[in-house]
PDB file of N, CA, C and O in Angstrom:
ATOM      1  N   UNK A   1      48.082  22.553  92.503  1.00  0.00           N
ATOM      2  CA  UNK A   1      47.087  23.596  92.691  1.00  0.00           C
ATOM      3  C   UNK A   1      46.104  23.621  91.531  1.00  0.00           C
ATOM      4  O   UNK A   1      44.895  23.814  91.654  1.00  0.00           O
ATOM      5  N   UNK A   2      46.677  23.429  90.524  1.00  0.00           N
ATOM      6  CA  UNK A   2      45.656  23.338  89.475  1.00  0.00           C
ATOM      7  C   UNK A   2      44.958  22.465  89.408  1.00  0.00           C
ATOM      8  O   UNK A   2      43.770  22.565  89.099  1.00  0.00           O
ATOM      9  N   UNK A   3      45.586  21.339  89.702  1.00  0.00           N
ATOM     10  CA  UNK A   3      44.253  19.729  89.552  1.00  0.00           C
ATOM     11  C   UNK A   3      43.259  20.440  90.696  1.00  0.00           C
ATOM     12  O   UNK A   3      42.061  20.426  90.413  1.00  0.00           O
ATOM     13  N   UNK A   4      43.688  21.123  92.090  1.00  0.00           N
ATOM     14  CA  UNK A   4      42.417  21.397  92.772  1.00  0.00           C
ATOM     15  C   UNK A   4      41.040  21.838  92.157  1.00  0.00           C
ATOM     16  O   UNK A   4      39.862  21.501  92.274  1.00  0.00           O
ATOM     17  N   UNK A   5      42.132  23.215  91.090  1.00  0.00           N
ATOM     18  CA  UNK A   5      41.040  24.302  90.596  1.00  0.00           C
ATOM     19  C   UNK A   5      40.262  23.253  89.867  1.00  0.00           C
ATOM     20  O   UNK A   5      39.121  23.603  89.566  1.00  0.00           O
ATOM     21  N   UNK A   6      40.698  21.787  89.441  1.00  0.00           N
ATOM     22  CA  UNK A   6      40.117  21.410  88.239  1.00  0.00           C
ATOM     23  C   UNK A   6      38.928  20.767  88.802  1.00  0.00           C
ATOM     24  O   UNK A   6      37.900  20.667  88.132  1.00  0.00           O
ATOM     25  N   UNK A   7      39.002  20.403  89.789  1.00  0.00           N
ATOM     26  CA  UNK A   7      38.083  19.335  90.797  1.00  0.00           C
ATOM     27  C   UNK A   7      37.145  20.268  91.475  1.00  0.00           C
ATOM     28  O   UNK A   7      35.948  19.984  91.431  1.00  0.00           O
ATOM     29  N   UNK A   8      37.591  21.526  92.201  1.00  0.00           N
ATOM     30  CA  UNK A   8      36.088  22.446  92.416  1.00  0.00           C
ATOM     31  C   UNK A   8      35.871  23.142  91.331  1.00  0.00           C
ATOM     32  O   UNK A   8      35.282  24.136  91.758  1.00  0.00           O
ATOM     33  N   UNK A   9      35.946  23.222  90.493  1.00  0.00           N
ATOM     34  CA  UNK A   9      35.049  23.511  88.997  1.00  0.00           C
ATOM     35  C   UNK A   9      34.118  22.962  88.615  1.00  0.00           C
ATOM     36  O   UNK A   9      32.995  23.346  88.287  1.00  0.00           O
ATOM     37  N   UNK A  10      34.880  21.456  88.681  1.00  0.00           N
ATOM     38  CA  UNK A  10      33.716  19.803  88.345  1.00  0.00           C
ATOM     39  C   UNK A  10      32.603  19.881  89.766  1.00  0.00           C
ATOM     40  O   UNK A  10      31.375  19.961  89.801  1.00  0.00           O
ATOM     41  N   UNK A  11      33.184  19.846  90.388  1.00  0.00           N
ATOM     42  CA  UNK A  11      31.988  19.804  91.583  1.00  0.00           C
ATOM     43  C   UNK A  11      31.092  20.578  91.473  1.00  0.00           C
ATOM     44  O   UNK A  11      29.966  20.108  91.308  1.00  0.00           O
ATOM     45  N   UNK A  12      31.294  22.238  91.533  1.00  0.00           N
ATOM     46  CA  UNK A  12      30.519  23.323  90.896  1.00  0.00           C
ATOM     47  C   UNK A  12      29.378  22.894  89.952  1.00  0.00           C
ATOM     48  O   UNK A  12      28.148  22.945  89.949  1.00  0.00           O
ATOM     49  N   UNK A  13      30.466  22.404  89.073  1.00  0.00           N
ATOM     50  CA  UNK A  13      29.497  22.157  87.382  1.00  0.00           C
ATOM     51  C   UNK A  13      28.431  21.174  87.945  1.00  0.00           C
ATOM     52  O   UNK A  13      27.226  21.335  87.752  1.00  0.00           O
ATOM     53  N   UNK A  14      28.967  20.138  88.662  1.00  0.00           N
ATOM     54  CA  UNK A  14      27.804  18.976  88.755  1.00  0.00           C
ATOM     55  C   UNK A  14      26.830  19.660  89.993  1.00  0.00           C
ATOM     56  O   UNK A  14      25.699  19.192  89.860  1.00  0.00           O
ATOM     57  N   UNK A  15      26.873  20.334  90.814  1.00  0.00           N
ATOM     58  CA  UNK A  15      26.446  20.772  92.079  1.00  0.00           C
ATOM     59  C   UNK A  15      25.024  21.467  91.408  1.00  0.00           C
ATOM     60  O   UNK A  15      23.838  21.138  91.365  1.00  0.00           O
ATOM     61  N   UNK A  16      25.928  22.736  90.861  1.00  0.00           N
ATOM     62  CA  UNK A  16      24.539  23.259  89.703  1.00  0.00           C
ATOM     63  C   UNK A  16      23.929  22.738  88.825  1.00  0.00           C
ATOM     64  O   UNK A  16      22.934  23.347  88.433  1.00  0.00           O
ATOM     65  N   UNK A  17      24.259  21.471  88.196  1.00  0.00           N
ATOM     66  CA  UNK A  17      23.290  20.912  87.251  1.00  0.00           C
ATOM     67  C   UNK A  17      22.311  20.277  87.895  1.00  0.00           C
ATOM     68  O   UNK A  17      21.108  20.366  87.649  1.00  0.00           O
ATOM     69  N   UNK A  18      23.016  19.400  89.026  1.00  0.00           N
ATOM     70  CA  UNK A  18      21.689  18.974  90.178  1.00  0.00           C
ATOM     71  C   UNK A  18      21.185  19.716  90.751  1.00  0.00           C
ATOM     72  O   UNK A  18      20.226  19.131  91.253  1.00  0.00           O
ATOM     73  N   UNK A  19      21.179  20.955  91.121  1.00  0.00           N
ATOM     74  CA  UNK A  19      20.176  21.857  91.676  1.00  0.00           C
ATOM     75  C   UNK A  19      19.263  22.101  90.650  1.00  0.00           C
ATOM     76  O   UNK A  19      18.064  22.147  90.925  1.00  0.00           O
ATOM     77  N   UNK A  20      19.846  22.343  88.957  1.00  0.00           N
ATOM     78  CA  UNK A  20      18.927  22.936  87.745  1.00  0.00           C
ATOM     79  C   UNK A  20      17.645  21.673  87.093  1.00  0.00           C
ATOM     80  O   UNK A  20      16.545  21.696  86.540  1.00  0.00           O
ATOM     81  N   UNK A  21      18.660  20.651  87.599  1.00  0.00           N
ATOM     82  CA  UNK A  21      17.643  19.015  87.777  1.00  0.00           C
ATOM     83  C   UNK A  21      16.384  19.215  88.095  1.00  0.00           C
ATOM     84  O   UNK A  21      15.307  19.199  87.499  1.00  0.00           O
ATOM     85  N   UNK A  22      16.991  19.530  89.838  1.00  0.00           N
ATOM     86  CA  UNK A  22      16.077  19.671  90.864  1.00  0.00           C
ATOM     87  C   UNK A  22      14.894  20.252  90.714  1.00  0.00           C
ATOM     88  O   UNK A  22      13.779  19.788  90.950  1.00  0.00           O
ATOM     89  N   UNK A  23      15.275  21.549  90.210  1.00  0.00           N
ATOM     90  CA  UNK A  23      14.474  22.308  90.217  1.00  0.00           C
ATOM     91  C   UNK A  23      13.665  22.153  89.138  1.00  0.00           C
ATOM     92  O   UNK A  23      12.505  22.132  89.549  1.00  0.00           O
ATOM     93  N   UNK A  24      13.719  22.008  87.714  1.00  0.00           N
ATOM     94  CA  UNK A  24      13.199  21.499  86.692  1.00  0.00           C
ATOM     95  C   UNK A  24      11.819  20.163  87.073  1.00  0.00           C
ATOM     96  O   UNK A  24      10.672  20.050  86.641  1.00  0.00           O
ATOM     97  N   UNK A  25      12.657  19.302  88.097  1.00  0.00           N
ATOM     98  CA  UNK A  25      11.622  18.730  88.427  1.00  0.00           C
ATOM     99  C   UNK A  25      10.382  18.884  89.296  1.00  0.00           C
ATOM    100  O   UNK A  25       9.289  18.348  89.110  1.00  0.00           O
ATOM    101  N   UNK A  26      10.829  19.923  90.534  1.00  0.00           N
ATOM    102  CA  UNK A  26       9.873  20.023  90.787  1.00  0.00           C
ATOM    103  C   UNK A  26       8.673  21.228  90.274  1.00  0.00           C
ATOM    104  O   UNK A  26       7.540  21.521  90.656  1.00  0.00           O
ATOM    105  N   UNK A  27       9.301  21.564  89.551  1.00  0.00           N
ATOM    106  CA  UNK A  27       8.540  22.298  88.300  1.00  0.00           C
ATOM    107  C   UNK A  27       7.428  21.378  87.438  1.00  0.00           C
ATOM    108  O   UNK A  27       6.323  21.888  87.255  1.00  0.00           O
ATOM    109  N   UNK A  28       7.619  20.402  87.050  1.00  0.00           N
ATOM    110  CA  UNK A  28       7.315  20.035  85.829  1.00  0.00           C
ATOM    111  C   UNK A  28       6.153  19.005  87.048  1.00  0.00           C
ATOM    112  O   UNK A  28       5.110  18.615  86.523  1.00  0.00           O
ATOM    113  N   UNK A  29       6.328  18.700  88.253  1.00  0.00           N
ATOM    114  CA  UNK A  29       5.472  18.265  89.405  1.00  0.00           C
ATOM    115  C   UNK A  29       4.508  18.989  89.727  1.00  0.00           C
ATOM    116  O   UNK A  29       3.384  18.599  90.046  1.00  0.00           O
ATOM    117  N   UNK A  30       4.924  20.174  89.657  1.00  0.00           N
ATOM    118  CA  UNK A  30       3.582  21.087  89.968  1.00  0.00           C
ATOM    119  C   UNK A  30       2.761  22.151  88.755  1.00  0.00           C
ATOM    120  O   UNK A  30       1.759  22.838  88.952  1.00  0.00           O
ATOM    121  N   UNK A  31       3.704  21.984  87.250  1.00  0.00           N
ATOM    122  CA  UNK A  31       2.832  22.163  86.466  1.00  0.00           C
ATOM    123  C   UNK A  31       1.644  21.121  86.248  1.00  0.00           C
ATOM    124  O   UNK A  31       0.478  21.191  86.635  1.00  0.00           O
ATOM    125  N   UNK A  32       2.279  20.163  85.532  1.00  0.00           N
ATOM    126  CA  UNK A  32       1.306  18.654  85.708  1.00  0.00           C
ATOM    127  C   UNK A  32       0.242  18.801  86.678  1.00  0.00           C
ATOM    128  O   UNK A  32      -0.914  19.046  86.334  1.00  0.00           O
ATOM    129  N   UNK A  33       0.601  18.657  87.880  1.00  0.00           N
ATOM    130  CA  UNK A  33      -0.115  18.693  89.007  1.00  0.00           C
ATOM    131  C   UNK A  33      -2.002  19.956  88.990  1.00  0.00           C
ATOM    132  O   UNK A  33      -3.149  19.673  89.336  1.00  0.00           O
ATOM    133  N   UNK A  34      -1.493  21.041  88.512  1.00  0.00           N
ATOM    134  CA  UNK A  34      -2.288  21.766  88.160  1.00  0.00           C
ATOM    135  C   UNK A  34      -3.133  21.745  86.824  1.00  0.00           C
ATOM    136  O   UNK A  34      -4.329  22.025  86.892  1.00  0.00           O
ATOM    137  N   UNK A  35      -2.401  21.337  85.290  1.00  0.00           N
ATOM    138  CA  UNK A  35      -2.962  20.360  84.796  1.00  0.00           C
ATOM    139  C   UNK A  35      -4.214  19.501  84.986  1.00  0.00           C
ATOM    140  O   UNK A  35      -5.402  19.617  84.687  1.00  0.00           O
ATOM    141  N   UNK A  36      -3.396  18.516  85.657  1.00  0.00           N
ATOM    142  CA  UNK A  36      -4.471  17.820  85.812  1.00  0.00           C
ATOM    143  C   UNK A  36      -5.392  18.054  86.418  1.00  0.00           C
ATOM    144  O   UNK A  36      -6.429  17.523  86.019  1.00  0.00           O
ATOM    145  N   UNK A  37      -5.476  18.967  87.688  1.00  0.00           N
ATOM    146  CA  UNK A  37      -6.658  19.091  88.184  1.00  0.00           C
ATOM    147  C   UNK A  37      -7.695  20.170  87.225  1.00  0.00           C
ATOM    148  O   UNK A  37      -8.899  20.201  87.478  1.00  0.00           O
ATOM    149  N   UNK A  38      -7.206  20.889  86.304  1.00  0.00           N
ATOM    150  CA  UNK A  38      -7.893  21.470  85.441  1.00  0.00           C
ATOM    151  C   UNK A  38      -8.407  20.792  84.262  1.00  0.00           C
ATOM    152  O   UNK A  38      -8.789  21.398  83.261  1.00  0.00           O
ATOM    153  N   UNK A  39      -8.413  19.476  84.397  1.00  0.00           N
ATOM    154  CA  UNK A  39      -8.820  18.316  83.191  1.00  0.00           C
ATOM    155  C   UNK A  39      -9.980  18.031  83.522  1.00  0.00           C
ATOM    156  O   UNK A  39     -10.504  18.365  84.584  1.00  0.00           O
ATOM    157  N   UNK A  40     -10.462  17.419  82.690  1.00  0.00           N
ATOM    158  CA  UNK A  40     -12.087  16.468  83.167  1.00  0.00           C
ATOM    159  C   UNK A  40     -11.494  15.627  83.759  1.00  0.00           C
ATOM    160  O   UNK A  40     -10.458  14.977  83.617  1.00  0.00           O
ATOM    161  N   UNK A  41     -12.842  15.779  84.942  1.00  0.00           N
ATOM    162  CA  UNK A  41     -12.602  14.981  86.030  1.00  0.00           C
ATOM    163  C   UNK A  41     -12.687  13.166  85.874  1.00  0.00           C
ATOM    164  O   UNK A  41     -13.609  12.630  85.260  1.00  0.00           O
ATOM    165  N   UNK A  42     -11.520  12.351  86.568  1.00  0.00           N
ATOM    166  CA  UNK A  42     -11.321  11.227  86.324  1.00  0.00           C
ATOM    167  C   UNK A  42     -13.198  10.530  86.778  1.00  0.00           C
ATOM    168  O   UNK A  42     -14.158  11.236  87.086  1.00  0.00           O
ATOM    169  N   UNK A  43     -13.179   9.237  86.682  1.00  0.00           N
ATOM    170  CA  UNK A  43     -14.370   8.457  86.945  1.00  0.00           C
ATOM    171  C   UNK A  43     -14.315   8.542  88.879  1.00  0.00           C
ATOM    172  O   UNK A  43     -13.353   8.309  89.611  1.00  0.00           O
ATOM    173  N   UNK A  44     -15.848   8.994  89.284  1.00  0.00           N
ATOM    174  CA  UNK A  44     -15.731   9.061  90.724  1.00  0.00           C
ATOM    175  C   UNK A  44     -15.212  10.273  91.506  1.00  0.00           C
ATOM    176  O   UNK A  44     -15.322  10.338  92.731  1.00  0.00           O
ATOM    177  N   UNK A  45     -14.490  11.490  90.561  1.00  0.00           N
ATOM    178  CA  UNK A  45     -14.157  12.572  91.108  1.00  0.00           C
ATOM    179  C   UNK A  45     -14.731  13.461  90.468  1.00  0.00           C
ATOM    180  O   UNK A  45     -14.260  14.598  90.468  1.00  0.00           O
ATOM    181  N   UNK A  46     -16.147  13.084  89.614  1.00  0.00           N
ATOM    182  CA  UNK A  46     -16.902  14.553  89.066  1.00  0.00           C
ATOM    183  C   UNK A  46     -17.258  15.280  90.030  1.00  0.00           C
ATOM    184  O   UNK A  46     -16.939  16.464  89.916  1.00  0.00           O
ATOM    185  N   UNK A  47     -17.978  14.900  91.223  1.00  0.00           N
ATOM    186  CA  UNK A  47     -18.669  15.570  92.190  1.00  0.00           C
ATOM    187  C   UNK A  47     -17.597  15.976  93.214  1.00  0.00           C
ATOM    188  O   UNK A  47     -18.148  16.142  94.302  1.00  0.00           O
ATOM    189  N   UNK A  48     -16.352  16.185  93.273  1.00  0.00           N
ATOM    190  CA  UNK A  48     -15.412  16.471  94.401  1.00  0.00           C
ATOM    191  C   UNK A  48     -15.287  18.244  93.971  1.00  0.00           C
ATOM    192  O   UNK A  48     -16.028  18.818  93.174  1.00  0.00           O
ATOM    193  N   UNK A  49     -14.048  18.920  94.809  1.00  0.00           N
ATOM    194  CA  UNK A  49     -14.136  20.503  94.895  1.00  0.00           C
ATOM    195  C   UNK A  49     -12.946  20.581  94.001  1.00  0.00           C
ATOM    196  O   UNK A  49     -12.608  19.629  93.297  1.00  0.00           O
ATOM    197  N   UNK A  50     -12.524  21.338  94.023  1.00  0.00           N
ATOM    198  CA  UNK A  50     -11.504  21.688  92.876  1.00  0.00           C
ATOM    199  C   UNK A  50     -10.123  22.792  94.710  1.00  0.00           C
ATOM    200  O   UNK A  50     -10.165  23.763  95.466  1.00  0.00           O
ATOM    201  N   UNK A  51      -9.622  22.120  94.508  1.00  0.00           N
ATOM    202  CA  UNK A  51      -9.007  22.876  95.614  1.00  0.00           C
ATOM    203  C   UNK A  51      -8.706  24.587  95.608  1.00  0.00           C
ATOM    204  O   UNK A  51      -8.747  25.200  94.541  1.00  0.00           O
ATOM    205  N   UNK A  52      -8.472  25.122  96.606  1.00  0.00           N
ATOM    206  CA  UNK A  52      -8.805  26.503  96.893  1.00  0.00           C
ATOM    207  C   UNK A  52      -7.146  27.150  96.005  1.00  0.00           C
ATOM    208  O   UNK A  52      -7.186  28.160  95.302  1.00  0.00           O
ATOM    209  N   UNK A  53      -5.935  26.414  96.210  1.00  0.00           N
ATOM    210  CA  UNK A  53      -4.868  26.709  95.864  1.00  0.00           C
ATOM    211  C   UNK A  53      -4.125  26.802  94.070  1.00  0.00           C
ATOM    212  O   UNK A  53      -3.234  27.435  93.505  1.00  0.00           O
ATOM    213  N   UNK A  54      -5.316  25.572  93.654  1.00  0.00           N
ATOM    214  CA  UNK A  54      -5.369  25.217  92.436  1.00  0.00           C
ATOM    215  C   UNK A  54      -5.764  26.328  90.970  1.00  0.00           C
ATOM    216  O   UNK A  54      -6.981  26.227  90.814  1.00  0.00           O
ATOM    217  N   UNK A  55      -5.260  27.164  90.053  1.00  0.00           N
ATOM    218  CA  UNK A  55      -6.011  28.598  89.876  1.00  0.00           C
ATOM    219  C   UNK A  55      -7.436  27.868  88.989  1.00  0.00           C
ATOM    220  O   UNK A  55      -7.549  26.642  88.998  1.00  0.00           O
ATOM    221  N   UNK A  56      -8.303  28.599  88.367  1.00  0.00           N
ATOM    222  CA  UNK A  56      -8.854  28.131  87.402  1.00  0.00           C
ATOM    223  C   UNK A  56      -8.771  28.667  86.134  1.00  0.00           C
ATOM    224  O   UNK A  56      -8.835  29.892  86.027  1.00  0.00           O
ATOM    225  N   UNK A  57      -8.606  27.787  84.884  1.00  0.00           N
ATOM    226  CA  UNK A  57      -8.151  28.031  83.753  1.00  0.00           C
ATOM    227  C   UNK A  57      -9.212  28.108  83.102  1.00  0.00           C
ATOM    228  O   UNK A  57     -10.037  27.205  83.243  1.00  0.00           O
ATOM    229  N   UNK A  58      -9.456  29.098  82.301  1.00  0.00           N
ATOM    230  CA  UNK A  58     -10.891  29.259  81.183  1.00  0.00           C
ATOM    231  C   UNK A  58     -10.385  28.796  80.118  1.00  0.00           C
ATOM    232  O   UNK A  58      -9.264  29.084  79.698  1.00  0.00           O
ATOM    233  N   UNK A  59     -11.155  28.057  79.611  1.00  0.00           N
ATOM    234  CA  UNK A  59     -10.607  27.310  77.930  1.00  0.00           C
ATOM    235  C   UNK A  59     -10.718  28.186  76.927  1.00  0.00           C
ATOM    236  O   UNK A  59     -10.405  27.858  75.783  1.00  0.00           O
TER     237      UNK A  59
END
């Protein structure tokens, strides 16, 4: 009974670190993501829109 407890503990532990992964990443996807579109614009995308979803950042 105890090796069980010991094995859904570990699962637990790893279950939540890959969700805290997860989530971390898609965090760090959609900071970036916003980022960049608040950068000077790459070569060929000066004249494009700045999307509606995107916020705008005052320097």
């Amino acid at each position: 009974m105890a090796l069980l407890m010991q094995v859904t503990d570990a699962v637990s532990y790893f279950s939540s670190l890959t969700a805290v992964i997860g989530v971390g990443f898609v965090a760090a996807i959609v900071i970036g993501s916003i980022a960049w579109y608040n950068s000077k614009r790459p070569a060929g995308w000066e004249r494009k829109e700045r999307p509606d979803i995107v916020p705008k950042v005052e320097k």
